[in-house]
N, CA, C and O atoms as a GROMACS GRO file, in nm:
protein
  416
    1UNK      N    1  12.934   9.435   6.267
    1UNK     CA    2  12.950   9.327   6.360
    1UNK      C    3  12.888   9.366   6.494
    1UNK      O    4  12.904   9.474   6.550
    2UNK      N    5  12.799   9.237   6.549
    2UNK     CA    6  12.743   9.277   6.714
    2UNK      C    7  12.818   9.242   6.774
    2UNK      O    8  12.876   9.136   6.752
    3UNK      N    9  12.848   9.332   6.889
    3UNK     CA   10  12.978   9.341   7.013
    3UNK      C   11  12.948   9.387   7.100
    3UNK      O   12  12.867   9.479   7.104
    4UNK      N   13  13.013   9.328   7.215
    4UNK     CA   14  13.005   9.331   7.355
    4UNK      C   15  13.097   9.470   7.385
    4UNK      O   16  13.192   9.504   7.315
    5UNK      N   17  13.053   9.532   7.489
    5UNK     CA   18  13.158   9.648   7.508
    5UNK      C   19  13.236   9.621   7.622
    5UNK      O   20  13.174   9.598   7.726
    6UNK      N   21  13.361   9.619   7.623
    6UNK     CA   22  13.438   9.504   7.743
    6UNK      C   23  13.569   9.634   7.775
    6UNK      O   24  13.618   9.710   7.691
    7UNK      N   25  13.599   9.628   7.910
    7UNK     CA   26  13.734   9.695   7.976
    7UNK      C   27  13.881   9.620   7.937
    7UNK      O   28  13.918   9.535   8.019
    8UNK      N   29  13.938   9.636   7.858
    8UNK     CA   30  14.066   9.585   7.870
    8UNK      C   31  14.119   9.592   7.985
    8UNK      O   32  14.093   9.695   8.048
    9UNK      N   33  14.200   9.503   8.044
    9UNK     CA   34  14.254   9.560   8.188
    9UNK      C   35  14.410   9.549   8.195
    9UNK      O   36  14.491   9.614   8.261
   10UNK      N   37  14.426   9.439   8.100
   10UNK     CA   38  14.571   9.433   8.151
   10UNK      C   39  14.683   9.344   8.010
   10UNK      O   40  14.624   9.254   7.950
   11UNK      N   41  14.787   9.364   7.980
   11UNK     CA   42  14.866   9.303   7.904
   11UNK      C   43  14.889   9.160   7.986
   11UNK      O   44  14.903   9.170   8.108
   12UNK      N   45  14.894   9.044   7.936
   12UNK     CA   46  14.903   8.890   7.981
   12UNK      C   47  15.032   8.809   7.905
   12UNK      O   48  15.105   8.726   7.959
   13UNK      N   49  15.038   8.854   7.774
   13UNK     CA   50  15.190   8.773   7.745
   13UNK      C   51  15.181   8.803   7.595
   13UNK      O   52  15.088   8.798   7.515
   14UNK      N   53  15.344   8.845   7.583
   14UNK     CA   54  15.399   8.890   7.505
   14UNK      C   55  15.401   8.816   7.351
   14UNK      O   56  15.414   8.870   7.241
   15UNK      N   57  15.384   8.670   7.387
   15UNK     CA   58  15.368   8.557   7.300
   15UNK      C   59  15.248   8.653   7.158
   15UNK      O   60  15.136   8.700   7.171
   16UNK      N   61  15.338   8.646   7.039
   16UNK     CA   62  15.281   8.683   6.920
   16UNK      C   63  15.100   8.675   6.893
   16UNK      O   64  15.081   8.573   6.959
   17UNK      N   65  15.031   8.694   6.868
   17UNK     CA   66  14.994   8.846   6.851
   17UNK      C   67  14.995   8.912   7.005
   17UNK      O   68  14.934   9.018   7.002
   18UNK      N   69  15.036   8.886   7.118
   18UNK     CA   70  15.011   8.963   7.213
   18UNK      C   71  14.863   8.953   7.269
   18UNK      O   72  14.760   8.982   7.208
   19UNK      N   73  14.879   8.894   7.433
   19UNK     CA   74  14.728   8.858   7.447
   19UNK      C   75  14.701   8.924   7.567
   19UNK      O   76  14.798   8.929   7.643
   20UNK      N   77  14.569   8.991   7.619
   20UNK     CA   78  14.499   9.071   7.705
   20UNK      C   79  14.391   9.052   7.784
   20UNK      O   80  14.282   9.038   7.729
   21UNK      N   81  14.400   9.050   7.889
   21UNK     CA   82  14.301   9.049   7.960
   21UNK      C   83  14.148   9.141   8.000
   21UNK      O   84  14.149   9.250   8.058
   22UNK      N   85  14.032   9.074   7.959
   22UNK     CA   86  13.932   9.152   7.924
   22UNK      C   87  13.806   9.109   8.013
   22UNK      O   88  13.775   8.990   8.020
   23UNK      N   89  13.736   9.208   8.082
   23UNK     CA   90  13.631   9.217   8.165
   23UNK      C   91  13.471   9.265   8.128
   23UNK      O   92  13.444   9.377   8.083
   24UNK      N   93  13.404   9.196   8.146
   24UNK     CA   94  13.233   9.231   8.125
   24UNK      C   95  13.156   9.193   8.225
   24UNK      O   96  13.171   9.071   8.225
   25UNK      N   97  13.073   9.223   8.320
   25UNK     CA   98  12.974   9.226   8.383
   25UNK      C   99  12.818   9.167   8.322
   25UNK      O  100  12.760   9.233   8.235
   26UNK      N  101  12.769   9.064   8.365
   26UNK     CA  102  12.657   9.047   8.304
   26UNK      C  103  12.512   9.123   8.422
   26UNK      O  104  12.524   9.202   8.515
   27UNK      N  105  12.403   9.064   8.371
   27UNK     CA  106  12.275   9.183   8.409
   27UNK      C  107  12.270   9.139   8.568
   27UNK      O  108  12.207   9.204   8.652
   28UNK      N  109  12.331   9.045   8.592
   28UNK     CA  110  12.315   8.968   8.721
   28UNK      C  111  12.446   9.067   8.821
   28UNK      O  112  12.411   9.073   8.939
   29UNK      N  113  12.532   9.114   8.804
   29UNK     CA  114  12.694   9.199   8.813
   29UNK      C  115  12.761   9.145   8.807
   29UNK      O  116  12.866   9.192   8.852
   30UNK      N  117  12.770   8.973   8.737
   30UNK     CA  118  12.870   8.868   8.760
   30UNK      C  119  12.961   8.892   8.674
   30UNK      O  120  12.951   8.877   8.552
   31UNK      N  121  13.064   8.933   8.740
   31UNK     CA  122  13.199   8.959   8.668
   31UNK      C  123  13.264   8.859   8.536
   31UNK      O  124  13.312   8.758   8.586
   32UNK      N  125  13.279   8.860   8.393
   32UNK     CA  126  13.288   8.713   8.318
   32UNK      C  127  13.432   8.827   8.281
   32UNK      O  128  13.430   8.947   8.258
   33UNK      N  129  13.569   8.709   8.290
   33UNK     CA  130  13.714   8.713   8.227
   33UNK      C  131  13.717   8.676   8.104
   33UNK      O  132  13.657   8.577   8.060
   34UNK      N  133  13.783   8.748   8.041
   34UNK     CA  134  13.844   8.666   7.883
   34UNK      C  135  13.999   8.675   7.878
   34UNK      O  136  14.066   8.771   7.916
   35UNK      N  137  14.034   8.590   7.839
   35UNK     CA  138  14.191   8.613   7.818
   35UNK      C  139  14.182   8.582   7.567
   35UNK      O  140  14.144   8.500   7.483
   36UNK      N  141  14.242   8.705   7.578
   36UNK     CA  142  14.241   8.640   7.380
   36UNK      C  143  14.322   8.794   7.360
   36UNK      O  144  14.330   8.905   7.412
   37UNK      N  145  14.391   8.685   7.208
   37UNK     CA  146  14.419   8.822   7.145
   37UNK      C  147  14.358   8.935   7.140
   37UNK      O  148  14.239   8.960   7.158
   38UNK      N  149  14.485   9.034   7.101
   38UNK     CA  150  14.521   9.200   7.115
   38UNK      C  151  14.417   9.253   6.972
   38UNK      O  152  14.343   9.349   6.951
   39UNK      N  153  14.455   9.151   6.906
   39UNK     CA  154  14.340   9.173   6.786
   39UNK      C  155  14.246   9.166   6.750
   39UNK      O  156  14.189   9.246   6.676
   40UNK      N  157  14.199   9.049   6.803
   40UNK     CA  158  14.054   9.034   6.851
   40UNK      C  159  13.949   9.117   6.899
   40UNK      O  160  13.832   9.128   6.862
   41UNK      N  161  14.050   9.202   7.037
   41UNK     CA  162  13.922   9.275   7.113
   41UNK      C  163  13.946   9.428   7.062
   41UNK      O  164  13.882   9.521   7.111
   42UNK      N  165  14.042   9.446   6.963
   42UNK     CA  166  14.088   9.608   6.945
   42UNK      C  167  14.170   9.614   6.854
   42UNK      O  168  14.269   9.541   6.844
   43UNK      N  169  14.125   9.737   6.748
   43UNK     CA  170  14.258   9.756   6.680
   43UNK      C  171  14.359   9.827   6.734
   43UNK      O  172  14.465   9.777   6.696
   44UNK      N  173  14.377   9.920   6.804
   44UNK     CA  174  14.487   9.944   6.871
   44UNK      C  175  14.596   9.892   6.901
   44UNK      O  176  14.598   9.805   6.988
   45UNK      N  177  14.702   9.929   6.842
   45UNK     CA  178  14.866   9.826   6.929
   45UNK      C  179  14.881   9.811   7.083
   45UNK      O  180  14.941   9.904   7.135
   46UNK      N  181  14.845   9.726   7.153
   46UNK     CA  182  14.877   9.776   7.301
   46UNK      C  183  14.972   9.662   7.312
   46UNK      O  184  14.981   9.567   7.234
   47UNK      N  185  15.047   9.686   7.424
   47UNK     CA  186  15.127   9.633   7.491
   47UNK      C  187  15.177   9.625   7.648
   47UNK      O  188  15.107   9.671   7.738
   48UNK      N  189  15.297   9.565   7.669
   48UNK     CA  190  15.258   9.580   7.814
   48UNK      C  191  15.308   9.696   7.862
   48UNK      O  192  15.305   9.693   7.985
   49UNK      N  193  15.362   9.814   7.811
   49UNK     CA  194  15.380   9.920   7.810
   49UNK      C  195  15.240  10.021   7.779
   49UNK      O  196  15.243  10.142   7.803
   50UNK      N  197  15.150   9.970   7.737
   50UNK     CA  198  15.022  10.054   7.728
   50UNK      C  199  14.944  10.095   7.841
   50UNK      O  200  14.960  10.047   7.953
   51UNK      N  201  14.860  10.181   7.813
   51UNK     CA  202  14.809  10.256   7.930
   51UNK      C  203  14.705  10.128   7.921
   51UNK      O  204  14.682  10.064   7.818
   52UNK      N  205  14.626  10.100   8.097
   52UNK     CA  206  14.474  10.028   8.103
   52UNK      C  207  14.412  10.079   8.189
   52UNK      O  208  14.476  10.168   8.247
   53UNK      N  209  14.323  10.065   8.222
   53UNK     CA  210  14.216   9.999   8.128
   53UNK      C  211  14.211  10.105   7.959
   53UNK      O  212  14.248  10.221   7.940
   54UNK      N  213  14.146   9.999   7.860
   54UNK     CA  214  14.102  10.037   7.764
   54UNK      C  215  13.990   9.982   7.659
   54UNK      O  216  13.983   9.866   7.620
   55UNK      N  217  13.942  10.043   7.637
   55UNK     CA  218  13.797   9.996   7.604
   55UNK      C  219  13.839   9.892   7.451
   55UNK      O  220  13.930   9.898   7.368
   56UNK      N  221  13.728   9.810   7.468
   56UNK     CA  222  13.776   9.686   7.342
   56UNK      C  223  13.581   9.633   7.340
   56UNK      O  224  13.480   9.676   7.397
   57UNK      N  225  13.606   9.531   7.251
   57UNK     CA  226  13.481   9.477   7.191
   57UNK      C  227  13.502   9.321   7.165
   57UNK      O  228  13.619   9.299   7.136
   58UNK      N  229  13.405   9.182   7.169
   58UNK     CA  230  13.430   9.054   7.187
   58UNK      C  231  13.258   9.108   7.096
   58UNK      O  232  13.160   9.181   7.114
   59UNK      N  233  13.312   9.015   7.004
   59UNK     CA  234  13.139   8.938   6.867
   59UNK      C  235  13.084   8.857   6.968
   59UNK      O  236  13.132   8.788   7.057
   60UNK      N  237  12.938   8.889   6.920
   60UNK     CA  238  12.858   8.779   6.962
   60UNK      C  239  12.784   8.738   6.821
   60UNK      O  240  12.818   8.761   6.704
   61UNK      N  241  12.665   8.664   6.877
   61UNK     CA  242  12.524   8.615   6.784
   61UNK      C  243  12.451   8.588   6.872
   61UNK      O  244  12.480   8.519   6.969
   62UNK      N  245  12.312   8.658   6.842
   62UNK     CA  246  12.202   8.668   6.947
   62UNK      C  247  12.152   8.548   6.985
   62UNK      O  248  12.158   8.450   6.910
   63UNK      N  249  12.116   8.544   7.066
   63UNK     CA  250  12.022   8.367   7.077
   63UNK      C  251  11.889   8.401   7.139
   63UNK      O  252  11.808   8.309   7.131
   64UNK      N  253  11.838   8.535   7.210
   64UNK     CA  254  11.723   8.562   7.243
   64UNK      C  255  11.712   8.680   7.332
   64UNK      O  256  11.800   8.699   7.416
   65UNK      N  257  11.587   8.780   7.319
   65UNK     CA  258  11.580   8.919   7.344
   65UNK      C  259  11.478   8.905   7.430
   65UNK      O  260  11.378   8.851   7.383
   66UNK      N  261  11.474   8.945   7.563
   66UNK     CA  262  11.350   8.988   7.635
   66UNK      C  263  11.336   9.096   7.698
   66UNK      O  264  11.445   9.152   7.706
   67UNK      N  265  11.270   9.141   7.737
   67UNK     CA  266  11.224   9.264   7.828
   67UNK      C  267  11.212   9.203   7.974
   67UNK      O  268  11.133   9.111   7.994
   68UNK      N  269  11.313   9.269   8.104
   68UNK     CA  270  11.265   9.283   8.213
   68UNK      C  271  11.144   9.334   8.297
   68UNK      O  272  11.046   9.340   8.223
   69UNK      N  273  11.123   9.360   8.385
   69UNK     CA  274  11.019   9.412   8.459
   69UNK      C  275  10.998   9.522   8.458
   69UNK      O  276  10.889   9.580   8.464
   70UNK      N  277  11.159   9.586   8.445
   70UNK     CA  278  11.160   9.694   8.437
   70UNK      C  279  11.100   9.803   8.284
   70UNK      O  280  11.057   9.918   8.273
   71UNK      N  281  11.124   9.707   8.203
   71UNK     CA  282  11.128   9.739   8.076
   71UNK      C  283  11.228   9.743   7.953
   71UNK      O  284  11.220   9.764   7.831
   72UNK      N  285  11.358   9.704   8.073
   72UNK     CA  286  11.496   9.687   7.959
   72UNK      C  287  11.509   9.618   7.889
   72UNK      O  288  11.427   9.531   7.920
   73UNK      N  289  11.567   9.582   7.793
   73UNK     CA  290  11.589   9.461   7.708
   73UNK      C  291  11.717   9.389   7.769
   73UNK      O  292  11.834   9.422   7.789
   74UNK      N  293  11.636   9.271   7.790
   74UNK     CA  294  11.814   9.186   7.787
   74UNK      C  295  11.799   9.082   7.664
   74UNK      O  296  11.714   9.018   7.603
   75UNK      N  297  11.939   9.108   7.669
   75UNK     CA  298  11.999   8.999   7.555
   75UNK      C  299  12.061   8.882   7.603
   75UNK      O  300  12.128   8.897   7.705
   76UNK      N  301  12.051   8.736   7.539
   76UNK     CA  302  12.081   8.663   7.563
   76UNK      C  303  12.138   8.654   7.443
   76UNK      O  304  12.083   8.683   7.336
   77UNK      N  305  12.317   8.591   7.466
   77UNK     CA  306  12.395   8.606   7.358
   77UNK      C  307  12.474   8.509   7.351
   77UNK      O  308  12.474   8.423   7.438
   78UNK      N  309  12.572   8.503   7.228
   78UNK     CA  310  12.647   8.356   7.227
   78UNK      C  311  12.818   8.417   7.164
   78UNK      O  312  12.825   8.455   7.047
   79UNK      N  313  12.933   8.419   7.246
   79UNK     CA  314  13.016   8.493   7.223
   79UNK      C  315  13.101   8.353   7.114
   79UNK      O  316  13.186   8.383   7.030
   80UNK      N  317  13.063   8.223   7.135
   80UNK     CA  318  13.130   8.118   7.059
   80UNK      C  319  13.107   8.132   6.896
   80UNK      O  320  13.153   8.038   6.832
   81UNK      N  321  13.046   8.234   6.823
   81UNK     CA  322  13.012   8.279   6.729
   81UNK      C  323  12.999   8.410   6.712
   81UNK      O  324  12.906   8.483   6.746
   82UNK      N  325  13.118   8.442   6.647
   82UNK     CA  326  13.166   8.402   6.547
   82UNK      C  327  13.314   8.401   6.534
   82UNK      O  328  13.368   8.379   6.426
   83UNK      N  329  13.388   8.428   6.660
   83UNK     CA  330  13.537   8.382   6.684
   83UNK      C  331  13.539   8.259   6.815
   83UNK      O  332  13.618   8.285   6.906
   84UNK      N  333  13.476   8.158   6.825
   84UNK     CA  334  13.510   8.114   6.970
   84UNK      C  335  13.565   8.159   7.042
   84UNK      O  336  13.680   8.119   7.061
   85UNK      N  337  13.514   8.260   7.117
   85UNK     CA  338  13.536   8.292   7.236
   85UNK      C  339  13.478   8.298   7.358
   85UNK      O  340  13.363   8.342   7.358
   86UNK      N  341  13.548   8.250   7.510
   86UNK     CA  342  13.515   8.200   7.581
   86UNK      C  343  13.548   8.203   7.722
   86UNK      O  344  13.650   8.133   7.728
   87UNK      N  345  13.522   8.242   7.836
   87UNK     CA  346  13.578   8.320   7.944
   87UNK      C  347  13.659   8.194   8.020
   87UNK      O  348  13.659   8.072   8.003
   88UNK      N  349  13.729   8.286   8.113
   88UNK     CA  350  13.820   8.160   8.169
   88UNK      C  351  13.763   8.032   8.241
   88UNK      O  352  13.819   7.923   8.249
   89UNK      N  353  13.627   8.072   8.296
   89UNK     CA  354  13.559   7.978   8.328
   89UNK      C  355  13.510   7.886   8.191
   89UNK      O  356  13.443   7.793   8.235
   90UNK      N  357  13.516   7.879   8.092
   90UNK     CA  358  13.460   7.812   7.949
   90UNK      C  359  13.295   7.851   7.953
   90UNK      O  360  13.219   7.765   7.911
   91UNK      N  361  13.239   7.976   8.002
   91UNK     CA  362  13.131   8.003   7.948
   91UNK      C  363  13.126   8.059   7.797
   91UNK      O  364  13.240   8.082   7.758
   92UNK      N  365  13.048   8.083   7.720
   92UNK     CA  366  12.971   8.139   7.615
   92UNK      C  367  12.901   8.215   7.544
   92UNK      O  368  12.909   8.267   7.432
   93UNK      N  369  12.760   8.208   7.712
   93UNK     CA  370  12.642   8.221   7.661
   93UNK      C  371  12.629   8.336   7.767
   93UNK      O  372  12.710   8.315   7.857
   94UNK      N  373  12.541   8.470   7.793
   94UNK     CA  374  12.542   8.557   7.888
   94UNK      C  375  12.445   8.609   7.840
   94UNK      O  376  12.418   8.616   7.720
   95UNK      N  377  12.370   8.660   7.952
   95UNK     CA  378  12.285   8.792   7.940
   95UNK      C  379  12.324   8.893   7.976
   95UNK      O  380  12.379   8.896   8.086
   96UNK      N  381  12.312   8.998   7.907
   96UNK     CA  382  12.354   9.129   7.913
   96UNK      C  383  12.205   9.275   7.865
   96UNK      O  384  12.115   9.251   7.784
   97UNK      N  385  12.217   9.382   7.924
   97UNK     CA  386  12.133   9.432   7.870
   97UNK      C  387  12.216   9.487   7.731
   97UNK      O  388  12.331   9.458   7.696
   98UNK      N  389  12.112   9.583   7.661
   98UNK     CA  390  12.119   9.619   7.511
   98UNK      C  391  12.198   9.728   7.500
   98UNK      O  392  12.264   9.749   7.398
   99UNK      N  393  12.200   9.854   7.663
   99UNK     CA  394  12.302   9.878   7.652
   99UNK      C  395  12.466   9.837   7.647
   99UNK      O  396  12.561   9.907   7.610
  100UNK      N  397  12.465   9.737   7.683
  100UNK     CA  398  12.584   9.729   7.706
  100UNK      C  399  12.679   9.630   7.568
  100UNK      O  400  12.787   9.572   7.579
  101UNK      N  401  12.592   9.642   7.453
  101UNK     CA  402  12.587   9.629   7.387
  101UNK      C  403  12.632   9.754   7.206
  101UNK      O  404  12.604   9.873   7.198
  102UNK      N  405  12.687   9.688   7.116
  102UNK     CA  406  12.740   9.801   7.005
  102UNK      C  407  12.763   9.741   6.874
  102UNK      O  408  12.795   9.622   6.872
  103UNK      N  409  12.754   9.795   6.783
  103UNK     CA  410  12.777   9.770   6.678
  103UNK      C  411  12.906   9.821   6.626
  103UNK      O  412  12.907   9.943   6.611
  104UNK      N  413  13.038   9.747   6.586
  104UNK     CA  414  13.107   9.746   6.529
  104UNK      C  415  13.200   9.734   6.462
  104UNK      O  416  13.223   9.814   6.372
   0.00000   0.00000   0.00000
């Protein structure tokens, strides 16, 4: 599976499966929120007793690859595939470079 590499930051509510608050930076430094299940972004049990930050992962599907000026690759990606997921603002779609990017 292609995945975003995202900071867990914080436990949000206890409500079954337990849901978490999750942070990514796109190529621009624009900070994008997710709020979603504990399961979703990690197998790990966390809770609101868990240590944070902790590293987690959100699926995408590519929608288009370019090279900067520099020479990096950015990715243009679509996180609504293949779990709808979607930042608190209801974005989707982000560019990110390739590092920041993983398979798994």
């Amino acid at each position: 599976m292609k995945a975003i590499k995202i900071q867990i930051v914080q436990f949000i509510s206890g409500h079954q499966p337990g849901f978490v608050e999750c942070r990514f930076y796109d190529v621009m430094n624009k900070e994008h929120i997710v709020q979603e299940k504990v399961l979703v972004v990690t197998q790990k049990n966390l809770d609101a007793n868990s240590e944070y930050p902790q590293d987690g992962v959100i699926a995408y599907e590519i929608v288009s690859e370019r090279k900067n000026a520099a020479g990096k690759t950015i990715v243009t990606l679509d996180t609504s595939k293949p779990w709808d997921i979607d930042t608190t603002e209801g974005l989707t779609q982000f560019d990110l470079f390739e590092e920041q990017l993983t398979e798994h």
